[in-house]
Every structure is written in C-alpha cells, then in structure tokens.
C-alpha positions, -999 to 999 in steps of 0.1 A, spaced: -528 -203 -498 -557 -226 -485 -531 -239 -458 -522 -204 -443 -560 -199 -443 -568 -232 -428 -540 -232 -399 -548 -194 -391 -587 -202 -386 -575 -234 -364 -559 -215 -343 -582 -192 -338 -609 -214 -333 -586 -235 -307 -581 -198 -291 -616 -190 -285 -629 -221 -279 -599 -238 -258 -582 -210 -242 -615 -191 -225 -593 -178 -197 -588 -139 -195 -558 -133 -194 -535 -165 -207 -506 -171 -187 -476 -166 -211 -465 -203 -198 -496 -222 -208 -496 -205 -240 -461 -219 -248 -464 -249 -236 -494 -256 -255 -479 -243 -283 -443 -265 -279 -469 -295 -274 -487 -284 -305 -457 -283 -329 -445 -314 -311 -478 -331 -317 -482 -320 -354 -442 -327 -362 -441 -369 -350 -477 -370 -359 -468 -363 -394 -437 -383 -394 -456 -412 -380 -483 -408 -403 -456 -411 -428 -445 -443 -415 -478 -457 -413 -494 -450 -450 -463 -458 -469 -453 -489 -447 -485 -502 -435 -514 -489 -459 -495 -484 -494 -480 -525 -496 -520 -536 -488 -533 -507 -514 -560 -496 -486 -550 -458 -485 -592 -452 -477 -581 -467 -447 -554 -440 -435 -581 -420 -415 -590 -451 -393 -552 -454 -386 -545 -416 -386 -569 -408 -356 -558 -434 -328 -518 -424 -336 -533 -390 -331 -550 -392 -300 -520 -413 -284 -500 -383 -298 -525 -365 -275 -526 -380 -244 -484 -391 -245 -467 -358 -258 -488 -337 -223 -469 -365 -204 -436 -369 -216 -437 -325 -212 -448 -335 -174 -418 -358 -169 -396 -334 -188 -411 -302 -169 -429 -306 -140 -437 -272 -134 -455 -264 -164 -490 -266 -168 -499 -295 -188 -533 -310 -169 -552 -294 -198 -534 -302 -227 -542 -336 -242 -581 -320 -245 -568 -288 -263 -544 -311 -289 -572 -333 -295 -594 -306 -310 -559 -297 -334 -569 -307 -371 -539 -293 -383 -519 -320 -377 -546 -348 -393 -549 -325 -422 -516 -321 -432 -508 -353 -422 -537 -365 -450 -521 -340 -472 -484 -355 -468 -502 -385 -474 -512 -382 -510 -481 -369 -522 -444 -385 -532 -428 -358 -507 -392 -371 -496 -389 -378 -459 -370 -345 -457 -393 -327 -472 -420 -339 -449 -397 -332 -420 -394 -297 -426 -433 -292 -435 -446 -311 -405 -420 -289 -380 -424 -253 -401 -462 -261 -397 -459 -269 -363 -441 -234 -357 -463 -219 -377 -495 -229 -353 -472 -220 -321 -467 -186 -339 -511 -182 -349 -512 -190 -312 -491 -163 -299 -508 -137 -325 -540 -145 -312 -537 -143 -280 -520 -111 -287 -546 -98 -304 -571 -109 -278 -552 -92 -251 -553 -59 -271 -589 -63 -282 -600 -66 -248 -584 -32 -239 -594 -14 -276 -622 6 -282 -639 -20 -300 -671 -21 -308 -695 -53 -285 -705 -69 -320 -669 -72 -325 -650 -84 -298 -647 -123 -293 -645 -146 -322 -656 -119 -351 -623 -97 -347 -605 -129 -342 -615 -144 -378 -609 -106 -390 -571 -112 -380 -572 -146 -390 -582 -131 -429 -556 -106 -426 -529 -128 -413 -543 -154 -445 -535 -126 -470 -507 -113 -453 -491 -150 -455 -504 -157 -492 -475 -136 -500 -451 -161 -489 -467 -183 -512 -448 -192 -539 -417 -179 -525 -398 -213 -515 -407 -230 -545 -378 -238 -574 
C-alpha cells in the first residue's frame, strides 16, 4: 500500500510544483506522462542491469545510488530527445527538468533492487508503474481543472485538495492490494 501512497503524492507534488500553468495543454500532459513511464520503465530495467551485473559480482550494493542517479539523469535529458526526433511537434523543451524531480522511478528502481524478482517480473512492475504515474497525472490535473471551477473553499484550493485526492486515490488503490498476488 506504501507504493500507491508514494506514487500518488509524487505525482501530485510533480503537478503542483512542475506543472504551474492554468490550464495544462492536454498534449504536454501526455507527453510528460509517455516520457515519465518511458523514463521509469528503461530506468528500472537498466537499474536491473547495473546492480546485478555491475554491483552484485563486486558485493558493493551501498554503492547502487551513486550508479542509480547518473543512469537517471541521462534517462532525463535523452528520453525528452529521442521524443523530439520521434515527434517534433510535441512540447518537450521542458521535460528533462520535470523527469528529473520523478523519484518514482529511483525508488522503485532501489526497491527492484533488493529483491530476487525475475526480469519479467521487473518488466511488468517498472511499465504498470510507469502507467500508473501517467494515470496520477491525468487525475490530477483533472482534479485541478475541476477545483479551480468548484466552490471550494481559499484554504483548500492548491496543494491541500490535491494531497486530499492523493489520500483518497491511496485508499481507493489499497484495495487492489493483494489482488495479483498467488
């Protein structure tokens, strides 16, 4: 349950912090989200590569967050770029600051890290997790959009209704926990 709750308050925090503009173009939002899945699915695979090729032969798994961060950040500049090439229209400038402020993918990626998860299991976590931050995305900016024309109280409106949905989204998840398992 303490994933849901920590990918829900990521993206909110990435939505009030990162995505200021009122209102989000529907485009940005997706590509930022399509670059965030992208970003958190070959970040985790490579982080896969790198603690049990490099780091697990040497025995220096303290050392996976030194090697974690760079492969992240060049996950953060490259993925914005390749979209570019692959897209030109869409609006990318932005991007590479927005994924490096994602801890979704480091923290799942540490999390892969200290388990014996088969490569197809960690396939399918890194690219369901990476859907499920496209998906927080869309909700919150959803809910932003609707807050702003509510009749919400000032106290409210802003980050405090946003970590509101995030809760309720949190327990509304938890009850998918437990539901894949054998």
């Amino acid at each position: 349950m303490s994933d849901y709750i920590l990918v829900l308050i990521s993206a909110a925090l990435v939505n009030h912090l990162c995505l200021q503009r009122q209102p989000i173009r529907r485009l940005h939002l997706h590509a930022l989200g399509l670059a965030c899945a992208l970003c958190i699915t070959l970040g985790v695979i490579g982080a896969q590569m790198l603690m049990r090729g490099v780091l697990s032969p040497l025995q220096a798994q303290d050392l996976g967050l030194f090697l974690l961060l760079p492969w992240f950040a060049l996950l953060a500049w490259g993925v914005p770029w390749l979209l570019a090439k692959w897209r030109p229209a869409w609006p990318v400038a932005e991007l590479p600051a927005l994924l490096l402020s994602n801890a979704t993918a480091l923290g799942l990626a540490l999390q892969q890290a200290s388990d014996d998860s088969t490569w197809l299991a960690v396939l399918r976590q890194a690219m369901l997790a990476g859907g499920g931050f496209w998906l927080a995305l869309v909700l919150f900016a959803d809910l932003r959009q609707r807050s702003a024309h509510a009749d919400i109280p000032n106290v409210l409106r802003g980050l405090p209704i946003e970590l509101l949905g995030a809760g309720v989204m949190a327990m509304a998840f938890s009850g998918f926990n437990g539901l894949f398992t054998q």
